[in-house]
N, CA and C atoms as a LAMMPS dump frame, in Angstrom:
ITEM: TIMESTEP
0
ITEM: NUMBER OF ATOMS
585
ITEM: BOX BOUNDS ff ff ff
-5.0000000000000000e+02 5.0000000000000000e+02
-5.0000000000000000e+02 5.0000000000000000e+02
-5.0000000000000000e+02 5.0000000000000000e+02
ITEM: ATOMS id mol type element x y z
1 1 1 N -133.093 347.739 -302.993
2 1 2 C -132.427 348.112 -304.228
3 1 3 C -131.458 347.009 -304.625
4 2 1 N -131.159 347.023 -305.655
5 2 2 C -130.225 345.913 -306.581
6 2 3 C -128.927 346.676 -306.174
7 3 1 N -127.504 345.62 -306.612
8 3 2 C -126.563 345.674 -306.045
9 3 3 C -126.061 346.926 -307.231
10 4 1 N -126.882 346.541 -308.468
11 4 2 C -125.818 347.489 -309.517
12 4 3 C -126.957 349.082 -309.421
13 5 1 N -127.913 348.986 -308.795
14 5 2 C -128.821 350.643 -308.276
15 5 3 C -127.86 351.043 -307.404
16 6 1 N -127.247 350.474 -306.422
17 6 2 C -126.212 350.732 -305.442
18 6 3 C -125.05 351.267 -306.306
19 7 1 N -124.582 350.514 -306.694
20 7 2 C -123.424 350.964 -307.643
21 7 3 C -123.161 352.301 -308.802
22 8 1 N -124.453 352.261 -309.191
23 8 2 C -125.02 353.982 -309.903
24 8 3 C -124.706 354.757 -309.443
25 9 1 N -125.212 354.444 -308.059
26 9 2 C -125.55 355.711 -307.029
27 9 3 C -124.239 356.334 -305.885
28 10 1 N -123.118 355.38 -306.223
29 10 2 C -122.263 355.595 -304.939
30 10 3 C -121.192 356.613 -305.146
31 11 1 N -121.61 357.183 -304.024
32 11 2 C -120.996 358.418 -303.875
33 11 3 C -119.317 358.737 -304.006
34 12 1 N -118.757 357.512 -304.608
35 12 2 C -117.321 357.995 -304.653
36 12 3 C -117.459 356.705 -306.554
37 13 1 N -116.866 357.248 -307.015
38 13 2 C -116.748 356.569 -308.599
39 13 3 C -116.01 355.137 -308.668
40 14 1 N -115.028 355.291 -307.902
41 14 2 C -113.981 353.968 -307.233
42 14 3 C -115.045 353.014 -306.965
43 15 1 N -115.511 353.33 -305.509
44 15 2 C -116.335 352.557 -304.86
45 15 3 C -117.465 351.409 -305.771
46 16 1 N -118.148 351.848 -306.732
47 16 2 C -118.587 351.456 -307.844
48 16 3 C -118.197 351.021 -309.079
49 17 1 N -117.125 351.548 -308.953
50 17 2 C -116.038 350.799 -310.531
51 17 3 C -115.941 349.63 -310.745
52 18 1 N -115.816 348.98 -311.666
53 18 2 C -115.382 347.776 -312.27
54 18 3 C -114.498 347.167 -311.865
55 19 1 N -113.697 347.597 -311.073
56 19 2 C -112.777 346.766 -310.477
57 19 3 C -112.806 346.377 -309.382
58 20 1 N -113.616 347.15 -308.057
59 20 2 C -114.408 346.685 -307.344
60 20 3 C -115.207 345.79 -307.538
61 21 1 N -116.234 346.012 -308.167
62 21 2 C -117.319 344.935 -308.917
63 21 3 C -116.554 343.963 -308.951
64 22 1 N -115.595 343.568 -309.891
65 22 2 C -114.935 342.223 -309.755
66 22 3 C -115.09 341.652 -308.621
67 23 1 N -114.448 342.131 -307.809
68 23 2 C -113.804 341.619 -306.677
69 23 3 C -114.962 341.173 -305.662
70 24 1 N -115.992 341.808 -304.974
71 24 2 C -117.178 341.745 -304.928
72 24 3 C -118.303 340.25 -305.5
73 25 1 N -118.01 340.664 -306.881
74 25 2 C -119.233 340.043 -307.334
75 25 3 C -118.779 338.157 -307.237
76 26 1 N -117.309 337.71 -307.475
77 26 2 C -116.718 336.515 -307.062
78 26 3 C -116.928 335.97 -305.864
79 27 1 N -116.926 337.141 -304.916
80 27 2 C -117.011 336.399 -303.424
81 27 3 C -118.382 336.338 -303.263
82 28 1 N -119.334 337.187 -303.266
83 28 2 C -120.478 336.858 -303.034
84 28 3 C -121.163 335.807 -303.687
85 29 1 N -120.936 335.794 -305.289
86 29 2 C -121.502 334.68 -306.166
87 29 3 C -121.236 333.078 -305.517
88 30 1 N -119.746 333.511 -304.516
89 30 2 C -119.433 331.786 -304.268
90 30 3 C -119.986 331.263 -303.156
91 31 1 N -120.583 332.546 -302.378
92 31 2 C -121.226 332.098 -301.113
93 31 3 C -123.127 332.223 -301.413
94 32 1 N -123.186 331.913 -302.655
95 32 2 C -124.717 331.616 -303.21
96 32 3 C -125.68 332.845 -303.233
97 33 1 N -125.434 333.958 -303.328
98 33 2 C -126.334 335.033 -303.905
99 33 3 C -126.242 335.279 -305.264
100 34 1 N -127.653 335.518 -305.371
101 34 2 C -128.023 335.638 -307.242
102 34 3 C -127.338 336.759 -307.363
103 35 1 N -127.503 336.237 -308.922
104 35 2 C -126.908 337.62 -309.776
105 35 3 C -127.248 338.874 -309.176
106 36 1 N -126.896 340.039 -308.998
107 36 2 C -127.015 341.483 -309.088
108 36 3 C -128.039 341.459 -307.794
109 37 1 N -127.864 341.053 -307.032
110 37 2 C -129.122 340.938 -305.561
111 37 3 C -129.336 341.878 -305.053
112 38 1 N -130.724 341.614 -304.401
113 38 2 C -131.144 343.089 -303.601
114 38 3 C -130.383 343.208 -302.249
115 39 1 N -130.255 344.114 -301.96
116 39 2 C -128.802 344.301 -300.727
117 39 3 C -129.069 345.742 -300.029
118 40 1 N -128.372 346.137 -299.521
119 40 2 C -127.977 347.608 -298.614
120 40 3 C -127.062 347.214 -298.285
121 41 1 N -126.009 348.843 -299.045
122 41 2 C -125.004 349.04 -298.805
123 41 3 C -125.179 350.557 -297.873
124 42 1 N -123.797 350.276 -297.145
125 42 2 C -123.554 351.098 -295.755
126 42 3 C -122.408 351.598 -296.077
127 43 1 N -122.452 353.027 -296.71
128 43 2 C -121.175 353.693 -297.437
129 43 3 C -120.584 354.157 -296.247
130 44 1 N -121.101 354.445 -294.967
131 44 2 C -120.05 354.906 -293.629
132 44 3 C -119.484 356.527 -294.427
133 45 1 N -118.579 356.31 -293.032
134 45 2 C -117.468 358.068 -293.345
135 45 3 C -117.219 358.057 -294.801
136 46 1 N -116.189 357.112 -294.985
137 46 2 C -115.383 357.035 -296.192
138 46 3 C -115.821 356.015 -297.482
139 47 1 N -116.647 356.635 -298.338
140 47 2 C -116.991 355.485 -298.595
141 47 3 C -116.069 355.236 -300.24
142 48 1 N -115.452 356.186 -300.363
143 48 2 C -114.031 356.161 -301.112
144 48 3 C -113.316 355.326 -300.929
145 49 1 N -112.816 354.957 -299.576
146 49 2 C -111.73 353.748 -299.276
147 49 3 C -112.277 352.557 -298.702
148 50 1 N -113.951 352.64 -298.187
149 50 2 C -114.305 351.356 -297.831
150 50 3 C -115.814 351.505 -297.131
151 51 1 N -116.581 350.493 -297.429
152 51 2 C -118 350.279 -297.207
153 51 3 C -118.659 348.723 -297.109
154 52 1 N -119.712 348.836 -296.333
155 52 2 C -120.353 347.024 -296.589
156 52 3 C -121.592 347.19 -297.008
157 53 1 N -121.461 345.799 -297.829
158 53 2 C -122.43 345.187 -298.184
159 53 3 C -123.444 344.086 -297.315
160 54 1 N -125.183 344.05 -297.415
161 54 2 C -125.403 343.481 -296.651
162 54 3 C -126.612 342.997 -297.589
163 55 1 N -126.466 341.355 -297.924
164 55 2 C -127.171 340.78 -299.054
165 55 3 C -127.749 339.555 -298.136
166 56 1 N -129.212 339.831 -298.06
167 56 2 C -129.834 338.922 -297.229
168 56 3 C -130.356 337.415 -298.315
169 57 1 N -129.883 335.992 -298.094
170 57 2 C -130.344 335.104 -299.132
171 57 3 C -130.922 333.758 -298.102
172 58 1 N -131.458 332.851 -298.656
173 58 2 C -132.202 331.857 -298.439
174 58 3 C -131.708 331.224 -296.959
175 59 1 N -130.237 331.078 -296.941
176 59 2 C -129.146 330.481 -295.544
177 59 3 C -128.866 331.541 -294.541
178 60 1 N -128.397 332.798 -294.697
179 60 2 C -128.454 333.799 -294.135
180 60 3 C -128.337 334.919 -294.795
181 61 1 N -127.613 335.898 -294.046
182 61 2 C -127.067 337.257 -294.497
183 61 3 C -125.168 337.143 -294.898
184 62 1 N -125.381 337.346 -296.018
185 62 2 C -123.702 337.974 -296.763
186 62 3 C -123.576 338.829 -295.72
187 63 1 N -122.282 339.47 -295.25
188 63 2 C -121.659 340.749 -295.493
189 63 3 C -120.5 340.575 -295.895
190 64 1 N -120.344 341.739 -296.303
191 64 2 C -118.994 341.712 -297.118
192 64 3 C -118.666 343.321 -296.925
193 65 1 N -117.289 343.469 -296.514
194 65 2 C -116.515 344.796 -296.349
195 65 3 C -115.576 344.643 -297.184
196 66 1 N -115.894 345.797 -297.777
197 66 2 C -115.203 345.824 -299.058
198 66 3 C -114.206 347.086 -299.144
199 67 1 N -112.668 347.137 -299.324
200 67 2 C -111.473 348.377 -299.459
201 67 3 C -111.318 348.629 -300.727
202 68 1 N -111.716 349.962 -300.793
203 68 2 C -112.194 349.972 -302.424
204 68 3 C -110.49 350.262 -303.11
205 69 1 N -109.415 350.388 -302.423
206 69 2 C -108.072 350.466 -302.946
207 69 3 C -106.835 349.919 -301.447
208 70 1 N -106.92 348.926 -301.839
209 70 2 C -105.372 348.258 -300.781
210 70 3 C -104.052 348.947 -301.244
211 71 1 N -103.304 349.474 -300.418
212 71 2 C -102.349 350.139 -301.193
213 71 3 C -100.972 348.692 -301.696
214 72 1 N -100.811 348.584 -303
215 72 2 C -100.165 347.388 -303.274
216 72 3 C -100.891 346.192 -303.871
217 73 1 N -102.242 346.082 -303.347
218 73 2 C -103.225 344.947 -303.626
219 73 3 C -104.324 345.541 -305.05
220 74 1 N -104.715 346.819 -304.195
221 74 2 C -106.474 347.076 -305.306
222 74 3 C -107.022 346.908 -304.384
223 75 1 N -108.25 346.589 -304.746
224 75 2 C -109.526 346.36 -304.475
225 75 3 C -109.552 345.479 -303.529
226 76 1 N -110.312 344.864 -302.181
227 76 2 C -110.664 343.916 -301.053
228 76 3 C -112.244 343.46 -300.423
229 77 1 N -112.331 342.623 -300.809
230 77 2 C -113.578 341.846 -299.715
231 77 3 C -113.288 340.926 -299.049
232 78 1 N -113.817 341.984 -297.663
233 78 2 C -113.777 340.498 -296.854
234 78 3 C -115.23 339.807 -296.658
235 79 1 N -115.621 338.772 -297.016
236 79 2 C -117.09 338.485 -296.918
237 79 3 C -117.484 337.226 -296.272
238 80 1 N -118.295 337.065 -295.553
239 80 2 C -118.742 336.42 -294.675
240 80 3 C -120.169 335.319 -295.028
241 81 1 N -120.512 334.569 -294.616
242 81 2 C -122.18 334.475 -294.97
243 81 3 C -122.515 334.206 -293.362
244 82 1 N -123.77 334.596 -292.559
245 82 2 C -123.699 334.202 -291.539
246 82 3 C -125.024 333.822 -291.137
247 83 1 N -125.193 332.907 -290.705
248 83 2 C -126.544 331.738 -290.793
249 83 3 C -127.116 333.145 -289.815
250 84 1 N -129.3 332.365 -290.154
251 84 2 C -129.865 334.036 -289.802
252 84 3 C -130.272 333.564 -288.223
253 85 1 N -129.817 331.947 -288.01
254 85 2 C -129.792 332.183 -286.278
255 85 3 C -128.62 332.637 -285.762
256 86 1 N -128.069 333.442 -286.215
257 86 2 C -126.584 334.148 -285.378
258 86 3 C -126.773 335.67 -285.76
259 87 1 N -127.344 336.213 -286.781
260 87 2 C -127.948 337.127 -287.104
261 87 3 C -128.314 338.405 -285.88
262 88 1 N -127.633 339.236 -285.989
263 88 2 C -128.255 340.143 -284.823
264 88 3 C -128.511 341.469 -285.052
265 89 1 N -130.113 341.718 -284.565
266 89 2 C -130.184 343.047 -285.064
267 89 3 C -131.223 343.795 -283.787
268 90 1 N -131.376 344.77 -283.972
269 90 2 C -132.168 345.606 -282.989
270 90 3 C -133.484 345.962 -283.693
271 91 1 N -134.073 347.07 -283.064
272 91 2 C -135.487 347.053 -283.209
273 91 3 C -135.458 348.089 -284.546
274 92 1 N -137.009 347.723 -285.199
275 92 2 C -136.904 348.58 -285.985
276 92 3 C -138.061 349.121 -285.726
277 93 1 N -137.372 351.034 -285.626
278 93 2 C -138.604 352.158 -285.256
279 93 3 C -138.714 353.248 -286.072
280 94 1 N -139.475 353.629 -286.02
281 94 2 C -140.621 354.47 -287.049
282 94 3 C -141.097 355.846 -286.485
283 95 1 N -140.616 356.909 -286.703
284 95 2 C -141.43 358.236 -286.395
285 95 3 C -141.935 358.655 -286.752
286 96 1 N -143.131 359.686 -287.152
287 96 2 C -144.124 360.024 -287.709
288 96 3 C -144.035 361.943 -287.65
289 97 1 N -144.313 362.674 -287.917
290 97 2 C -144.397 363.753 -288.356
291 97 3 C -144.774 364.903 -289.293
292 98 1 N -145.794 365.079 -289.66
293 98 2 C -146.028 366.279 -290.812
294 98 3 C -146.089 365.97 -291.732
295 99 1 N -146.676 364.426 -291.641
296 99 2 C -146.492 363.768 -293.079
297 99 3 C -144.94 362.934 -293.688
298 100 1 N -144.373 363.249 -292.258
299 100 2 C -142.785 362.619 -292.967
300 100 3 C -142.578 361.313 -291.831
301 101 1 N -141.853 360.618 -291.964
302 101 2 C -141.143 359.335 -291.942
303 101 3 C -139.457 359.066 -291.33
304 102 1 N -139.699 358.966 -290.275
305 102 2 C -138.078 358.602 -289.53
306 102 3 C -137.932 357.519 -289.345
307 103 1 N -136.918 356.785 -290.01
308 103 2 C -136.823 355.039 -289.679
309 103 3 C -135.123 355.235 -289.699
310 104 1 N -135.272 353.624 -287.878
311 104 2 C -133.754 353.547 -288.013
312 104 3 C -134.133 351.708 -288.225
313 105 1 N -133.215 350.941 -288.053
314 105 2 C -132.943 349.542 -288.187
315 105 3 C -131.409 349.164 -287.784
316 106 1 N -131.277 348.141 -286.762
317 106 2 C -129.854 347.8 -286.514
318 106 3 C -129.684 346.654 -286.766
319 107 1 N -128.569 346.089 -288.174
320 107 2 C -128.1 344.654 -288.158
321 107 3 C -126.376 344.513 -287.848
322 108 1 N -126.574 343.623 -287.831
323 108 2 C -124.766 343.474 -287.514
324 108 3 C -124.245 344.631 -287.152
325 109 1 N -124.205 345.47 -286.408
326 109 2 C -123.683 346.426 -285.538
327 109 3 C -123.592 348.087 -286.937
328 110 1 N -124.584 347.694 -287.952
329 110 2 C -124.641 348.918 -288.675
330 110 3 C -126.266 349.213 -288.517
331 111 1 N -126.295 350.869 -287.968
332 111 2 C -127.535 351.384 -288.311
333 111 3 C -127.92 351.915 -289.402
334 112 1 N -129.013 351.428 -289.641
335 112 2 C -130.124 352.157 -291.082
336 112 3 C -130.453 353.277 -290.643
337 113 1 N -130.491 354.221 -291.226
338 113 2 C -131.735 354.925 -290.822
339 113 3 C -131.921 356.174 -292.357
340 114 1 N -133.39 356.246 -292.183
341 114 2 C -133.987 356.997 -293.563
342 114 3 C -135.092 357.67 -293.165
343 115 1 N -135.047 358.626 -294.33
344 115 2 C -135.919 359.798 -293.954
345 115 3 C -136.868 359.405 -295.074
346 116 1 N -138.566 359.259 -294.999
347 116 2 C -139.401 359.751 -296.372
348 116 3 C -139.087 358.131 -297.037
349 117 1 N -138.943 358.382 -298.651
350 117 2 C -139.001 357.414 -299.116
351 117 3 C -137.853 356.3 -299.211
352 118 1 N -136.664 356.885 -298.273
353 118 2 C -135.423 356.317 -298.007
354 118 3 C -135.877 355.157 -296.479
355 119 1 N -136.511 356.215 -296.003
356 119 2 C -137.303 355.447 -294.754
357 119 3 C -138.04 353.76 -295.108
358 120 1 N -138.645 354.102 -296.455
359 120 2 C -139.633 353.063 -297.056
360 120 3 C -138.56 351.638 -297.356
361 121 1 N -137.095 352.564 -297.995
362 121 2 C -136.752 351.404 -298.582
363 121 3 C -135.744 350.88 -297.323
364 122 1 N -135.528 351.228 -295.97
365 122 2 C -134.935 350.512 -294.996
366 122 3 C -135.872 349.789 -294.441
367 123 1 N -137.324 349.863 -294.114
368 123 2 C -138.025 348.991 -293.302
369 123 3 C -138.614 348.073 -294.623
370 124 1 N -138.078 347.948 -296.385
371 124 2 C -138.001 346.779 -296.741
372 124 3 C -137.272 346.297 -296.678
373 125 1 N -135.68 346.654 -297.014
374 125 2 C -134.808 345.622 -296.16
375 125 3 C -135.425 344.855 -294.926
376 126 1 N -135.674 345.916 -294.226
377 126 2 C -135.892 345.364 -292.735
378 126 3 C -136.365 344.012 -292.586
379 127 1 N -137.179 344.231 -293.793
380 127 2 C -138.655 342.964 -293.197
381 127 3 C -137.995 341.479 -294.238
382 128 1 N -137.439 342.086 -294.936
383 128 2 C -136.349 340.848 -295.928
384 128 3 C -135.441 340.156 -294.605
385 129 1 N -134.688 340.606 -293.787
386 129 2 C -133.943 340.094 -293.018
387 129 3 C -134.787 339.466 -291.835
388 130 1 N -135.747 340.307 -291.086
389 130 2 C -136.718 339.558 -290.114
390 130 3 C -137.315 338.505 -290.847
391 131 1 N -138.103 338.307 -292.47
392 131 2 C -138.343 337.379 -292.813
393 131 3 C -137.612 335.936 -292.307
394 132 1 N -135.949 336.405 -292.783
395 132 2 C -135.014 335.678 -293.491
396 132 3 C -134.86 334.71 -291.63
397 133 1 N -134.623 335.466 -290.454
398 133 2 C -134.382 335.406 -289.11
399 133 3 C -135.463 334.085 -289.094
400 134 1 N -136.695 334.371 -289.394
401 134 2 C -138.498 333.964 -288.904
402 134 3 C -138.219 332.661 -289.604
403 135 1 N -137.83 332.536 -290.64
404 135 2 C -137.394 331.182 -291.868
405 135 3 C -138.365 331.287 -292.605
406 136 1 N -139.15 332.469 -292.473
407 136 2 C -139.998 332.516 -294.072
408 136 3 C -139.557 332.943 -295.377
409 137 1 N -140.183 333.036 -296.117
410 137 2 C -139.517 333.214 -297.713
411 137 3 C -139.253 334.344 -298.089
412 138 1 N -138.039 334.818 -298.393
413 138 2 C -137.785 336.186 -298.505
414 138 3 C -138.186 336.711 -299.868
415 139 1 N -139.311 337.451 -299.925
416 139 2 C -139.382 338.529 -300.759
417 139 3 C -139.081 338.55 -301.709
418 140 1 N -139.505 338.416 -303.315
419 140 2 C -138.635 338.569 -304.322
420 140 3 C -138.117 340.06 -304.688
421 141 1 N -138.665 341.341 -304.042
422 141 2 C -138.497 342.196 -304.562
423 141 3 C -139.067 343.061 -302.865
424 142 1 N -137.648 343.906 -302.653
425 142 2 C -138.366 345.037 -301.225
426 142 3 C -138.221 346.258 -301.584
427 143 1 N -138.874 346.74 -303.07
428 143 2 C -138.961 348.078 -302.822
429 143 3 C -140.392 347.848 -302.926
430 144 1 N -140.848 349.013 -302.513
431 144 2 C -142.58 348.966 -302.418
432 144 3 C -143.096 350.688 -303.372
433 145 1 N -144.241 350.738 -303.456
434 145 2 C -144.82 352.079 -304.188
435 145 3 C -144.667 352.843 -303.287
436 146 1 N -144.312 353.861 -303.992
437 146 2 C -144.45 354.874 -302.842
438 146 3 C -145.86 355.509 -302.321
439 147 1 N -146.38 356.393 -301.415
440 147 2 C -147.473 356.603 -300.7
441 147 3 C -148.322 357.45 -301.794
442 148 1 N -147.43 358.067 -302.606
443 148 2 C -148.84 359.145 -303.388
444 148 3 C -149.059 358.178 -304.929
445 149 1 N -148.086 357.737 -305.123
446 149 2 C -148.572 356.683 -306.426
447 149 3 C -149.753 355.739 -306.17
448 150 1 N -149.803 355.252 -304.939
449 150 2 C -150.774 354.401 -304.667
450 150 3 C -152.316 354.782 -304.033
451 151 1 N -152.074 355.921 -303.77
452 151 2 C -153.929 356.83 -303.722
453 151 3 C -154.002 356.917 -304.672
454 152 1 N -153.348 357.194 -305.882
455 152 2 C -153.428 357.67 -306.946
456 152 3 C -153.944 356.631 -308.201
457 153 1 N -153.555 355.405 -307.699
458 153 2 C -154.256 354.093 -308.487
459 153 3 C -155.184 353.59 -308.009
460 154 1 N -156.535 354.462 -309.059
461 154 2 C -158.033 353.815 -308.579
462 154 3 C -158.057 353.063 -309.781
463 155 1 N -158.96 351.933 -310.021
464 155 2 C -159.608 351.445 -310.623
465 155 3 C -160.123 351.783 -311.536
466 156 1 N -159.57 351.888 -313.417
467 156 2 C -159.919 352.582 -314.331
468 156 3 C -161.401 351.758 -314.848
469 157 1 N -162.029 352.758 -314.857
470 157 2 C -163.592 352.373 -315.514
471 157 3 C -164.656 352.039 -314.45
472 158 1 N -164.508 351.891 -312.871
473 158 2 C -165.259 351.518 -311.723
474 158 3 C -165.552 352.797 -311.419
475 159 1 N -167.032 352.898 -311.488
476 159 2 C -166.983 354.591 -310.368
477 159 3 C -167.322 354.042 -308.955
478 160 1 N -167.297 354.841 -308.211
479 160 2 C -166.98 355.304 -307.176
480 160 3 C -168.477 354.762 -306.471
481 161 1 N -168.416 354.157 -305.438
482 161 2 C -169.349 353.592 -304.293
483 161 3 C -170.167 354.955 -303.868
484 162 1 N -171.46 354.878 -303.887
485 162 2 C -172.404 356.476 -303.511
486 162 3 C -171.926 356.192 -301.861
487 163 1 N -171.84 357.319 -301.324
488 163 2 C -171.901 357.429 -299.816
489 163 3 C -173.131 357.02 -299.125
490 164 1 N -173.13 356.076 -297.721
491 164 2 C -174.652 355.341 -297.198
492 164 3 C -175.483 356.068 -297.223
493 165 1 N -176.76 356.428 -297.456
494 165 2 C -177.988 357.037 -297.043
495 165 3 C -177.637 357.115 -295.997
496 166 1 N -178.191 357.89 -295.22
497 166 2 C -178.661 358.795 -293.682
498 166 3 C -180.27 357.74 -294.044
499 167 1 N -180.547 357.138 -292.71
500 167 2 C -181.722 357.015 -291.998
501 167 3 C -182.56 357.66 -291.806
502 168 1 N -184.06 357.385 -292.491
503 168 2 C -184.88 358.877 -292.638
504 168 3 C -184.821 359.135 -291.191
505 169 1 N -185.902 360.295 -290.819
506 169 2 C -185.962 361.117 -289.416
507 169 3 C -187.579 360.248 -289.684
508 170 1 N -187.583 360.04 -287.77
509 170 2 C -188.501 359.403 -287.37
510 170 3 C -189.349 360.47 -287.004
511 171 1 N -190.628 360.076 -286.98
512 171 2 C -192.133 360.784 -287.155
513 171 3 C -192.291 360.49 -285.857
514 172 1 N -193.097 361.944 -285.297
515 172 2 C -193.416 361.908 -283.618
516 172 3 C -194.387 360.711 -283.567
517 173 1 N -194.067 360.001 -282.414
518 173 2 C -194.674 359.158 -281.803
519 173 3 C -194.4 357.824 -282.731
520 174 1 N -193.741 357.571 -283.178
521 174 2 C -193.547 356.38 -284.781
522 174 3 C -192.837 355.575 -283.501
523 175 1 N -193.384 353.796 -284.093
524 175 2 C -192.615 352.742 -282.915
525 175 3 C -191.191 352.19 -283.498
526 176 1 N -190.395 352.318 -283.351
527 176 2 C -189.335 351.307 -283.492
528 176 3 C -189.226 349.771 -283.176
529 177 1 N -188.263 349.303 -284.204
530 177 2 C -188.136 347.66 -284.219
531 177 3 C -187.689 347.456 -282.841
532 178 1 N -187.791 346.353 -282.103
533 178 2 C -186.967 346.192 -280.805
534 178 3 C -185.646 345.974 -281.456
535 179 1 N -184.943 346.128 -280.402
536 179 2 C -183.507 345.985 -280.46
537 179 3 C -183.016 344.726 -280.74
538 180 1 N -181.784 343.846 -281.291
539 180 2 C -181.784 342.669 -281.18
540 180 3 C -180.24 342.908 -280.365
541 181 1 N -179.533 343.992 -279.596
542 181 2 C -178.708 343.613 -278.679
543 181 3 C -179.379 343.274 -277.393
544 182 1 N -178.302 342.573 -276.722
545 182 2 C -178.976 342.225 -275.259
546 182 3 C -178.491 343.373 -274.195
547 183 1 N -179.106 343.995 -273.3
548 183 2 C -178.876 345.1 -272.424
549 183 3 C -178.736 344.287 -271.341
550 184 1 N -177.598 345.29 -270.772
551 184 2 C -176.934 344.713 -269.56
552 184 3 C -177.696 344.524 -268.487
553 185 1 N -177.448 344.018 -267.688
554 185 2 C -178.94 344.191 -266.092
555 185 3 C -178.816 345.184 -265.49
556 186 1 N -177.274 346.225 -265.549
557 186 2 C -177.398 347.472 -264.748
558 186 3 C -178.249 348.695 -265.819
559 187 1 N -178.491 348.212 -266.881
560 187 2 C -179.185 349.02 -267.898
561 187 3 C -180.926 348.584 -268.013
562 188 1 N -181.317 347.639 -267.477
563 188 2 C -182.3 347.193 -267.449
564 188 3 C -183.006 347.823 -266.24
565 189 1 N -184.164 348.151 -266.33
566 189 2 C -185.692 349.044 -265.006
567 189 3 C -185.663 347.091 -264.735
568 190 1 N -185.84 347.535 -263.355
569 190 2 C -186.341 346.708 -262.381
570 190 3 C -187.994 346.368 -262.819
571 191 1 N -187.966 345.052 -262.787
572 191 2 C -188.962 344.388 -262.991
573 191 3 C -190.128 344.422 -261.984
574 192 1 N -191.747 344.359 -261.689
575 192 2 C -192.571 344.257 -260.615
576 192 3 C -193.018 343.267 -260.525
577 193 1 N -192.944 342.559 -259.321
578 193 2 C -193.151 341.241 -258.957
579 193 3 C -194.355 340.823 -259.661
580 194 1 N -194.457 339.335 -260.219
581 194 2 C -196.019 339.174 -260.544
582 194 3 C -197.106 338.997 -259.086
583 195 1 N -198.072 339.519 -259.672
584 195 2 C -199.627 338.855 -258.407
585 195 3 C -200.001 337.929 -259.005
């Protein structure tokens, strides 16, 4: 998700305000992430008085902890960039169930974890940061379709492949082609010596 989908969505109005944003969008912009970047944010307990940001880019991973009110100050980031060979994260695992989806992910000492289609969008982070670790090219975009949109996109105007024929039924006594696998020697009748 984008930094300002994050910001829509956050559960305290502060946390997302404009005056945050300021503060935020300066420090990260100076440590080289694009405009409005794809990120995960980690709202924690409180995410009224404080939460991080975790913006994976070309050199490493941003974070940035951000106090959404200093008493005396406002608003605070502290932000970091930290090359992706220092980068540390744990495994990322996957449960399965009834049709549903348990995913956790550990970076910098914060766990992911999502249920369903929340699940979907932590193991794209995920694979943005293992990219980023691997030194391959990160991703322009980690949200992905979700699972029923994409059965759901067949091919308008292609019908549909007929299912294989069944092999007629062989006629008593009818010879078959030889085989062209090779049979093992413990599968092979013993041969009779020539005279």
């Amino acid at each position: 998700m984008r930094l300002s989908e994050w910001r829509a969505k956050a559960p305290s109005k502060d946390a997302g305000g404009p005056k945050v944003a300021a503060v935020v969008d300066a420090v990260i912009d100076a440590l080289g992430a694009e405009r409005d970047p794809h990120c995960w944010v980690a709202w924690g307990e409180e995410p009224a008085v404080r939460y991080m940001i975790l913006i994976p880019t070309e050199p490493g991973l941003i974070t940035s902890f951000v106090r959404v009110n200093v008493p005396g100050e406002g608003p605070r980031a502290t932000t970091k960039l930290i090359r992706w060979s220092r980068v540390s994260v744990g495994e990322l695992a996957i449960e399965t169930q009834a049709g549903h989806r348990l995913l956790s992910f550990q970076v910098e000492q914060q766990i992911l974890r999502g249920a369903d289609a929340e699940a979907d969008r932590v193991a794209a982070f995920a694979m943005r940061v293992i990219a980023g670790i691997e030194g391959r090219s990160i991703a322009p975009t980690i949200e992905r379709a979700s699972r029923g949109s994409r059965a759901s996109k067949a091919a308008p105007g292609k019908p549909k492949k007929p299912a294989a024929a069944r092999p007629a039924a062989k006629a008593p006594g009818a010879r078959t082609a030889p085989s062209t696998a090779k049979a093992t020697s413990a599968a092979r009748p013993a041969r009779e010596p020539r005279r």
